[in-house]
C-alpha positions as CSV (number, residue, x, y, z in Angstrom):
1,X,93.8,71.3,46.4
2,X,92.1,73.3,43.9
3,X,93.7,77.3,43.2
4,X,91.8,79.7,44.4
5,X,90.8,82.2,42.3
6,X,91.9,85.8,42.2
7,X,90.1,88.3,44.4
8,X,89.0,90.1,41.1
9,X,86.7,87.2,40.3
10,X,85.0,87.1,43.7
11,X,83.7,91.3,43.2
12,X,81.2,92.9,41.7
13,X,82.3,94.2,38.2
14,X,82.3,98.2,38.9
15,X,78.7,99.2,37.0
16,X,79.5,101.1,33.1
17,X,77.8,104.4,32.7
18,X,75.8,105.3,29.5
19,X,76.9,108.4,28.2
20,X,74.6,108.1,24.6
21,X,72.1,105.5,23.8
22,X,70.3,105.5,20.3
23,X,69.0,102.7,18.5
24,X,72.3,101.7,16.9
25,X,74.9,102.6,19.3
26,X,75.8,103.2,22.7
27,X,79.0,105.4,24.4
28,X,80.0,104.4,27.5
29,X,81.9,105.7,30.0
30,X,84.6,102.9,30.4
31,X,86.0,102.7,34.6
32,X,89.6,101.8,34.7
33,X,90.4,98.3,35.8
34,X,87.9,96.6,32.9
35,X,88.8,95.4,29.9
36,X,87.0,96.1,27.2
37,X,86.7,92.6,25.2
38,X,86.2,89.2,27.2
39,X,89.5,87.5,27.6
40,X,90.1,83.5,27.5
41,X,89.5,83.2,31.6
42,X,85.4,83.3,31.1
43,X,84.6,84.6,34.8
44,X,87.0,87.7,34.2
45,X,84.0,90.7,33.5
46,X,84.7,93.1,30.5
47,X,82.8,96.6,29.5
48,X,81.1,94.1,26.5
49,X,79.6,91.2,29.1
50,X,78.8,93.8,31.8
51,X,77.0,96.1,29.1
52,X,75.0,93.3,28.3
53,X,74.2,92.1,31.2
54,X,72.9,96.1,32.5
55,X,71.1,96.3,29.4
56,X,69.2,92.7,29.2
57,X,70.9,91.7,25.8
58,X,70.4,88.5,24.9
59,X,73.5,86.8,23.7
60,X,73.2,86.4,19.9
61,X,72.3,90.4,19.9
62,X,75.3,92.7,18.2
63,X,77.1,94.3,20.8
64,X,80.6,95.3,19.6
65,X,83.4,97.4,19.6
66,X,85.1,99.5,16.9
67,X,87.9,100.7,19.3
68,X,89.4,99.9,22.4
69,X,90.7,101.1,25.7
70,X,93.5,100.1,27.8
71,X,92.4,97.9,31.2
72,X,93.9,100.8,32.9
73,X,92.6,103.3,30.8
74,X,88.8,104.9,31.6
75,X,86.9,107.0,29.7
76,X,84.5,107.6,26.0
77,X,83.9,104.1,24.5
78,X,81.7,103.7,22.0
79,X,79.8,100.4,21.5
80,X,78.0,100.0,18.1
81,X,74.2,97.5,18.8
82,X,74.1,96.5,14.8
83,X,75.9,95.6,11.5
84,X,76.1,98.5,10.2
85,X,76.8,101.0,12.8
86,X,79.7,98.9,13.7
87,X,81.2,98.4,9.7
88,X,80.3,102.4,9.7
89,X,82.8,103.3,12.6
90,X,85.1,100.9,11.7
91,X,85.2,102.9,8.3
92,X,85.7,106.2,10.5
93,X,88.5,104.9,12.7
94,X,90.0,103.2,9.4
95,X,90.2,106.4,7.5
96,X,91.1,108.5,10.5
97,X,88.4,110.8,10.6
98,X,87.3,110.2,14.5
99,X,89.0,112.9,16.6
100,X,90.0,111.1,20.1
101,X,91.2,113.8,22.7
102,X,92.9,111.5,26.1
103,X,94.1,113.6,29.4
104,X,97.2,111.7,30.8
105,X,98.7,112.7,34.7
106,X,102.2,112.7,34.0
107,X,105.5,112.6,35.8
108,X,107.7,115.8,35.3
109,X,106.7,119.5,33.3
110,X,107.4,119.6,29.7
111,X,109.6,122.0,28.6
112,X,107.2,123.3,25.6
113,X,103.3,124.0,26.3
114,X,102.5,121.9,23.1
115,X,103.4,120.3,20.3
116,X,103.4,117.4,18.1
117,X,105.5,113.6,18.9
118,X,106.7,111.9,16.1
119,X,108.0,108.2,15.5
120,X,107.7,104.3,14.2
121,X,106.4,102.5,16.6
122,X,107.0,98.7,17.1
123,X,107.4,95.5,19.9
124,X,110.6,96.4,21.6
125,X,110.5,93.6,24.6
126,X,107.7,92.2,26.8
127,X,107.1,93.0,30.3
128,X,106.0,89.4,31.8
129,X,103.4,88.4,29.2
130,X,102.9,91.6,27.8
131,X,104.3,93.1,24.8
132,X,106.4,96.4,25.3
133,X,105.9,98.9,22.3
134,X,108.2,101.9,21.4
135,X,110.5,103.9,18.8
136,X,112.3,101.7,16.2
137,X,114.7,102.6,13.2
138,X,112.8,100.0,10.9
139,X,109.8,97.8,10.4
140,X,107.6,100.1,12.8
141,X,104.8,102.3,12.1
142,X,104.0,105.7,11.9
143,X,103.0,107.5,15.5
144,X,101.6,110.8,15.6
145,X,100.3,112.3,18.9
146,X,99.7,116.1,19.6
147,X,99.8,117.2,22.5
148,X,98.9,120.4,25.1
149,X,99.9,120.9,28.9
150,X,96.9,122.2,30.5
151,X,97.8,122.4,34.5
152,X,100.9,122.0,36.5
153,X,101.2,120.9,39.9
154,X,104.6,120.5,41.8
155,X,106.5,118.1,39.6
156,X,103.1,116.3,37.7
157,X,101.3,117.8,34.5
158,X,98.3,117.2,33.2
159,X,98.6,116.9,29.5
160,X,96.0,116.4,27.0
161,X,96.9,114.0,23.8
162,X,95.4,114.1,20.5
163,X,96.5,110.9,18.6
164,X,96.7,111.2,14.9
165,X,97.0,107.7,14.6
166,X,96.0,105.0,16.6
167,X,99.0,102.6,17.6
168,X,99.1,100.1,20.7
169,X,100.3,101.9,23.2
170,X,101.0,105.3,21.9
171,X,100.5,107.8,24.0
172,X,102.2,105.7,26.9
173,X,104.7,105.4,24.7
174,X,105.0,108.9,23.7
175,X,104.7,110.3,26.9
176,X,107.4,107.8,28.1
177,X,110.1,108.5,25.2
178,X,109.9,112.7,26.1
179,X,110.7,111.8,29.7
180,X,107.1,112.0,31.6
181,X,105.7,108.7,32.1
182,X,102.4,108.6,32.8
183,X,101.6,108.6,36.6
184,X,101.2,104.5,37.6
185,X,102.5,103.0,34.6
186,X,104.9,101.1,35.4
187,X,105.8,99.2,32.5
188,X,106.5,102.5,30.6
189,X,108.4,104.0,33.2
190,X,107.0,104.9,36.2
191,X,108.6,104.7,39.6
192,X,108.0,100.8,41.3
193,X,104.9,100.0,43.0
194,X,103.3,103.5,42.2
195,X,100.7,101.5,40.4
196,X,99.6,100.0,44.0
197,X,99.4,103.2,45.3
198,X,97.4,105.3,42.2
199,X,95.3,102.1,41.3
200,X,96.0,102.1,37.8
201,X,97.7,104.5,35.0
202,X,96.2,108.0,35.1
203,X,95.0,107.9,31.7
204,X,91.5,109.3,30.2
205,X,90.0,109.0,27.2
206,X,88.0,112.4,27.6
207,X,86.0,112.9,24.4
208,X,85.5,111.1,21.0
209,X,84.1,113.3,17.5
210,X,82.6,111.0,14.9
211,X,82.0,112.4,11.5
212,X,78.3,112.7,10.4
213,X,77.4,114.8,7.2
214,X,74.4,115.6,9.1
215,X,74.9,115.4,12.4
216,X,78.7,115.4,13.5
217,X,78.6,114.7,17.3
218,X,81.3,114.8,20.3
219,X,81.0,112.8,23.1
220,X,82.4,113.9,26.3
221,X,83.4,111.4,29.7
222,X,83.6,113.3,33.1
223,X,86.9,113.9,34.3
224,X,88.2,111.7,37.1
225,X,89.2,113.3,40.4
226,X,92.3,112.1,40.4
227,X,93.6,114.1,37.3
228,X,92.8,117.3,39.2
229,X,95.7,119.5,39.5
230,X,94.0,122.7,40.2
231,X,94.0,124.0,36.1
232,X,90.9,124.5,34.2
233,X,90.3,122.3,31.1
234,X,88.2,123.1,28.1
């Protein structure tokens, strides 16, 4: 008897908004539950085959991406539509000169406002088939993340996280290592089957500055409801 296939292959892929569009590029505003790249299974959807399929792209057109997001993880995306738009940002992200600013629901109220997380990232385990990432003494990588509380509700925070670098994994890991795990994510420490109930990890990519001699630009994705905790943002 043939296995049936899971339920996300027999929905809709949720539609991507278009935050920018310009001759070169296109930001998107990335739901949670996409990935960004297509995987090996070709009838799972991703932001890249469900771009091109809103915007009539024929498949031998550039459509790429310089960056990714999470599954879980919504938000700024940006998608570059030639060669060298996309060898131009990878230059940026290379030489750490795009400024990425996430908001992240978390479990628990850190003790200072803000501050800055240090440490060497690298695979400590695997959760199923997927790798675990976190502080190691040796043959890691250098993680910097800094961060600001910006609203407090019973015992959840929202906290915004400015990654200096840009390391699998790092700001759940972060988050995780201070003691607040981000709210649904499981694999980094959040209570068991809270992921069922949120729907995914309450993370946000909320806006993206890419450096332009000319014309530097910030682009900006609405804030989901579900990070509102009653404090204002900026």
């Amino acid at each position: 008897m043939p296995r049936a296939r899971p339920a996300a292959h027999r929905h809709p892929p949720p539609a991507v908004s278009v935050l920018h569009h310009e001759p070169g590029l296109i930001v998107v505003d990335k739901p949670a539950g996409l990935v960004t790249e297509p995987t090996r299974d070709p009838l799972r959807p991703s932001v890249l085959s469900v771009v091109r399929a809103q915007l009539q792209r024929p498949a031998d057109a550039v459509l790429a991406v310089p960056h990714r997001l999470d599954r879980d993880t919504s938000g700024v995306l940006l998608l570059a539509l030639e060669p060298a738009m996309l060898a131009t940002l990878n230059e940026a992200f290379a030489a750490r000169t795009v400024h990425k600013s996430y908001l992240a629901v978390v479990h628990g109220v850190p003790t200072s406002t803000s501050g800055t997380w240090e440490s060497f990232l690298g695979q400590v385990g695997r959760d199923q088939r997927r790798v675990r990432w976190g502080a190691v003494r040796s043959g890691g990588k250098k993680a910097i993340t800094h961060y600001e509380v910006r609203a407090r509700h019973a015992d959840h925070s929202l906290v915004e996280c400015r990654p200096q670098t840009g390391r699998t994994h790092q700001l759940r890991v972060h988050l995780s290592e201070a003691g607040h795990p981000i709210v649904g994510d499981e694999m980094y420490g959040a209570p068991a089957g809270e992921h069922a109930t949120v729907g995914r990890h309450l993370l946000h990519a909320w806006k993206l500055s890419i450096p332009s001699a000319a014309d530097p630009r910030t682009f900006e994705a609405p804030i989901p409801a579900a990070f509102d905790l009653g404090g204002a943002t900026r």
